[in-house]
N, C-alpha and C positions, 0 to 999 in steps of 0.2 A: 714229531719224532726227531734226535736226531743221537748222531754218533760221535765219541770224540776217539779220535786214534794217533798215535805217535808217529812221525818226526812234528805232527804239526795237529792242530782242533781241526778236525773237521765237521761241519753241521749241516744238515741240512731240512728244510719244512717244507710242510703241500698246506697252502693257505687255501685248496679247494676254487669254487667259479667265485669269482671278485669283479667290479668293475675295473676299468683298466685305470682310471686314476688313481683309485687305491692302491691300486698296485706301487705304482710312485711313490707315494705317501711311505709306503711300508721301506720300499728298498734306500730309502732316504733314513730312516729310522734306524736301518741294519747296518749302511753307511756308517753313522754316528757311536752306533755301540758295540761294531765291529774292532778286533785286536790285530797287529800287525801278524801274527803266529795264525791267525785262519784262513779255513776258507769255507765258505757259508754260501748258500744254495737255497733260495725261494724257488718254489714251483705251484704254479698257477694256471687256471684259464679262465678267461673273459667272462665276464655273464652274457653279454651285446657287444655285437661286432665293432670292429673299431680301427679307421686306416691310421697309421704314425707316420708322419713325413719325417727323415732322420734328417742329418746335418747337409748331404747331399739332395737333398729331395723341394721340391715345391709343389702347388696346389695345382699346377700343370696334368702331375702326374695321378691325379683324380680325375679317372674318365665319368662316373658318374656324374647328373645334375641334381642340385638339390632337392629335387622331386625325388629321385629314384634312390638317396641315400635315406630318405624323409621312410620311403616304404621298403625299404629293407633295413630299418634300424640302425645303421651304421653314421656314428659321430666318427668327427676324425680330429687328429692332435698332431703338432708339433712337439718331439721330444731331441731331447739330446744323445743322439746316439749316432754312429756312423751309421753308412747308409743310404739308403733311400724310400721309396713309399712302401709297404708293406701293409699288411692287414694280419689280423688278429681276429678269433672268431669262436665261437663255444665249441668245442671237440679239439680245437690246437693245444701242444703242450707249449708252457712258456715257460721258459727257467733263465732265475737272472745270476749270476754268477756271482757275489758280491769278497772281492779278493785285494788285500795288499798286493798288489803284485812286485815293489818292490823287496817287498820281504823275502822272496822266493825267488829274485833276480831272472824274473818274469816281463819281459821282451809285450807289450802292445799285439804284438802283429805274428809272435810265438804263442802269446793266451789263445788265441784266437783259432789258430791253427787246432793248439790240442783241444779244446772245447769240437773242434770240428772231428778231429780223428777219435773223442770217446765215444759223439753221435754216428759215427761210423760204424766203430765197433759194437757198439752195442745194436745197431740193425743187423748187422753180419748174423746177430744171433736166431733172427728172424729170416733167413735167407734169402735180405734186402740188400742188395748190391749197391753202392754210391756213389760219384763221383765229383770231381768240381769240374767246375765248365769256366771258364773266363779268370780274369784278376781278381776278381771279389769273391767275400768269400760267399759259402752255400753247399750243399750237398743236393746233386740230381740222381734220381732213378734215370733209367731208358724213358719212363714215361714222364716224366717232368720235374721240377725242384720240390723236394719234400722237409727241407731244415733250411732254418734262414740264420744271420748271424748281424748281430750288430751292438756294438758294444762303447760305451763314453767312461772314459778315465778321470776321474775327478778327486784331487789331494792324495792321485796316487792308488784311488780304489774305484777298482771296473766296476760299473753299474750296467742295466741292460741285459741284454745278453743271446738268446737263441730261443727260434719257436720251432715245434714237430709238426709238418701235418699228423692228426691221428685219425681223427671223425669229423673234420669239420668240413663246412658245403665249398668244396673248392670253387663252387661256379659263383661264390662273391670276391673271386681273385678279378673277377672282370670287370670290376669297382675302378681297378686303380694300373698303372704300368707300374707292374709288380717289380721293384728293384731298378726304374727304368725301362722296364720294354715291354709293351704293349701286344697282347694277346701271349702271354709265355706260359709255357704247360708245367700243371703241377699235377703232383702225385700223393697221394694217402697211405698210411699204413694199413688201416682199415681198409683196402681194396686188395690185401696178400692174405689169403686161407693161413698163412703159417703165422700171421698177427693175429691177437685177440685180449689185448690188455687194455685199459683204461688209462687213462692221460694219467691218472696218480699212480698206475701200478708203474705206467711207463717211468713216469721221474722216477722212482725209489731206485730202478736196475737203472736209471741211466746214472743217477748217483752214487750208486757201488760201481759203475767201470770209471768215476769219474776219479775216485778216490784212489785207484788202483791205478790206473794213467797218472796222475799228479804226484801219489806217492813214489811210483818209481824214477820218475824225473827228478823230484826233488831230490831224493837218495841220489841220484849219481852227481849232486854237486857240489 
């Protein structure tokens, strides 16, 4: 599916459960035949779990042993993205942002931010309350982090980008020191009676507040 709207294209697809390398594959592809005037949005979940170590992160922060990733399916990767260890898992939404951001005199560390405040608003709608906690970025409930963020600029176009808890089994966050810190509480959407969407219903509304944040930003400049 996608949509094209004025001052700028905007596009966006749900490529449905993929392996996570695939996933790469493709947003390398969208890279490529991406134009400076869009902005494009893959949305995806894993088929099998999968830890990413980002640019900050090492095998340290892999508390599992190869026995117990062996029996819970979980491969793990080095990727290029800020960051640190994270996990990935069947019920998470994943959306990669794929954007000139020069073109839209779009700030690294301001993308980041609004990517963070559309995931915001668009919980609010759920009457999920969010917050950040520390320097980096992320969105926490009262009951633990539910949106992660991490993103690699490359010839000037973000790759990467943010995953939702939705459905997926939080108790494989005990795999890894999630972002750095060892035993940290996370939260689901699927654990608030006022959610009930699917990881693909979720991308399509998190990509109409996405469109609607960017187009107004971009209009006042």
């Amino acid at each position: 599916m996608k949509n094209s709207y004025k001052p700028f294209e905007f596009f966006y697809e749900w490529k449905g459960s993929i392996p996570f390398k695939q996933s790469l594959d493709i947003q390398e592809e969208y890279k490529t035949l991406s134009k400076k005037s869009q902005f494009y949005f893959l949305g995806f979940e894993v088929k099998t779990p999968v830890i990413t170590l980002g640019l900050r992160a090492d095998e340290s922060h892999i508390l599992f042993n190869d026995s117990e990733l062996e029996k819970n399916n979980i491969s793990q990767l080095k990727v290029k993205r800020g960051g640190e260890a994270t996990l990935h898992s069947p019920g998470q939404l994943i959306i990669y942002p794929i954007v000139y951001l020069n073109s839209f005199s779009l700030k690294v560390k301001d993308f980041i931010i609004g990517l963070e405040k559309v995931s915001q608003i668009l919980l609010e709608d759920f009457a999920i309350k969010t917050k950040r906690e520390g320097k980096y970025a992320g969105l926490y409930t009262d009951k633990g982090k539910v949106c992660f963020f991490g993103i690699h600029v490359s010839e000037g176009v973000s790759q990467h980008g943010l995953s939702i808890n939705v459905h997926n089994d939080l108790s494989l966050f005990q795999s890894i020191k999630s972002c750095g810190e060892q035993n940290r509480k996370h939260d689901s959407l699927s654990l608030y009676t006022s959610f009930s969407l699917s990881t693909e219903e979720l991308f399509f509304k998190w990509c109409d507040k996405a469109h609607s944040f960017f187009n107004g930003k971009i209009d006042k400049k």
